[in-house]
C-alpha positions in Angstrom: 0.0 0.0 0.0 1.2 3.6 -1.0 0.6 7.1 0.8 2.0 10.2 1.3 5.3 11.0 2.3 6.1 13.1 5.0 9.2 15.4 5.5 10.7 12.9 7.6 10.4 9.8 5.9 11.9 12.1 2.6 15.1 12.5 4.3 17.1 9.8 2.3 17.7 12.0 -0.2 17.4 14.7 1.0 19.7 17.9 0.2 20.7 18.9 3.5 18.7 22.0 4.2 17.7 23.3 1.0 14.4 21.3 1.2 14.8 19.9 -1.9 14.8 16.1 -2.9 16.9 14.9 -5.0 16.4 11.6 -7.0 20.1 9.4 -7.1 19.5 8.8 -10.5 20.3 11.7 -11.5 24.3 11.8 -10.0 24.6 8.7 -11.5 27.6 9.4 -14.3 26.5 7.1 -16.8 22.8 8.3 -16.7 23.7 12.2 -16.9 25.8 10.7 -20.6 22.4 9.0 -21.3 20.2 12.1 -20.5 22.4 14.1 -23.1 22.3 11.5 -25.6 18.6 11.3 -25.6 18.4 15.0 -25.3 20.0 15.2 -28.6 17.7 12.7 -30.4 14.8 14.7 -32.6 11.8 12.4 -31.3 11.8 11.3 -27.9 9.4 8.4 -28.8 11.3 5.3 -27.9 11.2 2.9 -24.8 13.7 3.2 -21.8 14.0 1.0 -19.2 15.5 0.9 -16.2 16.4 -1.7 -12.9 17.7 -0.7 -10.1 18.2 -3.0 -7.2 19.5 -1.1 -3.7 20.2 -2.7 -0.6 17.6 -0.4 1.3 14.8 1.8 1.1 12.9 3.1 3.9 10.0 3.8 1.1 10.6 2.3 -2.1 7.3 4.3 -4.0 9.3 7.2 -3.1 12.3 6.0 -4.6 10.4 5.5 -7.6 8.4 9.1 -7.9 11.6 10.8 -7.1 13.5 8.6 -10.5 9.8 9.7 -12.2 10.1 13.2 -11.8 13.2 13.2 -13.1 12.9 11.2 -15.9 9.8 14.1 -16.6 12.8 16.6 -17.1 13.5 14.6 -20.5 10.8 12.5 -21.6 7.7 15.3 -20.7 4.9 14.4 -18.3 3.4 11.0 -17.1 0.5 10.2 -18.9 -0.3 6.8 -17.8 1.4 4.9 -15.0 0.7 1.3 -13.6 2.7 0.3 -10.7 2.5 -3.5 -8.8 4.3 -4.0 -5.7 5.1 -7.2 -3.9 7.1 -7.0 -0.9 10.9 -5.6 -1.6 9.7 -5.7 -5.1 7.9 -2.8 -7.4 7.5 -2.5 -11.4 6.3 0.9 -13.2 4.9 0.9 -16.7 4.9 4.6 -17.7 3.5 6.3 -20.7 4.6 9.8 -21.1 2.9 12.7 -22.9 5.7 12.8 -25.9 5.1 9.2 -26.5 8.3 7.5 -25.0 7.4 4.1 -22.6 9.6 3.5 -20.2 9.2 0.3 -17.6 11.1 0.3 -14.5 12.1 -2.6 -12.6 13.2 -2.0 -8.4 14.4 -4.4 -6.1 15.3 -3.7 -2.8 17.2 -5.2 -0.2 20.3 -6.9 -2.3 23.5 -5.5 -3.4 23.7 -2.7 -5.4 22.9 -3.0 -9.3 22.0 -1.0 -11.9 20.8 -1.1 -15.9 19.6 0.8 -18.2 18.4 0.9 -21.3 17.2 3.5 -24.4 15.8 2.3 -27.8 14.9 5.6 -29.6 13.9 6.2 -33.5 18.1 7.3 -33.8 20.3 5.5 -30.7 20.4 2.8 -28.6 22.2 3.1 -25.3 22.9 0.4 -23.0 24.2 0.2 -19.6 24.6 -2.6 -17.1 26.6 -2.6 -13.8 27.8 -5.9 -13.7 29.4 -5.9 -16.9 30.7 -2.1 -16.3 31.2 -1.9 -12.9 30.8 1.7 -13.1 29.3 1.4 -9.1 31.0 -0.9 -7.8 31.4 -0.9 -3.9 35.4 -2.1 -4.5 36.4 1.1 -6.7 33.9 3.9 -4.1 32.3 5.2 -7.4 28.7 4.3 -6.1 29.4 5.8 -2.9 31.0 8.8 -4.6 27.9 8.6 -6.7 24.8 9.1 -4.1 27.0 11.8 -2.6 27.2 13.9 -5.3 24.6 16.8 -6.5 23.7 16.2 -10.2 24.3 19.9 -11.7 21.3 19.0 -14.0 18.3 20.1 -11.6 18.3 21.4 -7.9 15.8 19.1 -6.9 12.0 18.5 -6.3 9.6 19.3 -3.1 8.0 17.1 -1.0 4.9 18.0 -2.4 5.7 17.6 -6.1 6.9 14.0 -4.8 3.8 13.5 -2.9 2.0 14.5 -6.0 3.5 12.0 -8.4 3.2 8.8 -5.5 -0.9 9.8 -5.8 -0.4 9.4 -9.7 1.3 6.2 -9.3 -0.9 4.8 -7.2 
């Protein structure tokens, strides 16, 4: 079952004391280079997926709103969203306004891991963790990673977070 989030329970990612949540996807290194590939594409009508799997999340819908509100900055709004959640597991289907579908595929409470995928009308991207151990706990990078503040965006409120968990659910 989903609800609202309070300030409190927002404080994973949290950007200490600007108020402002910030969605780990978005200091990720290789998804910033994926974000300005797809930028450059004409159409944005494609399908991208992504799975992440993290060890822990206090509320993994929030995990997801925060990635879908980001993912708005390229793709345009949500149209359509369909979410099923089973324990530490939750899947998004997601049609957005421009036309791009994008499935998303969490897992929590394993090691770290982290793919994603683009197939758009002029590039295909591909990125998987295990292959590119770009993240990997041995070299610091993912630590480095949900550290850093992605330049890109400063952030989203509480409320526009609360707003797209009611639209997910």
């Amino acid at each position: 079952m989903t609800g609202m989030i309070s300030s409190e329970q927002a404080k994973w990612s949290e950007v200490q004391g600007s108020g402002q949540l910030i969605s780990p996807l978005s200091t990720y290194p290789v998804f910033i280079k994926a974000k300005s590939a797809i930028a450059e594409e004409k159409s944005k009508k494609g399908v991208f997926r992504i799975r992440r799997i993290l060890p822990e999340a206090k509320d993994p819908v929030t995990v997801a709103a925060v990635d879908l509100l980001t993912l708005e900055k390229i793709f345009g709004k949500v149209n359509k969203c369909f979410m099923k959640r089973h324990d530490e597991h939750l899947i998004i289907s997601v049609l957005f306004e421009e036309g791009t579908i994008m499935h998303a595929d969490y897992t929590f409470g394993r090691p770290f891991h982290f793919e994603l995928e683009w197939s758009g009308q002029e590039k295909i991207i591909t990125f998987n963790s295990d292959v590119n151990r770009a993240f990997s706990n041995e070299n610091g990078i993912l630590e480095a990673c949900t550290s850093v503040k992605s330049d890109q965006h400063p952030g989203f409120t509480v409320h526009e977070v609360n707003q797209m968990v009611e639209l997910m659910s």
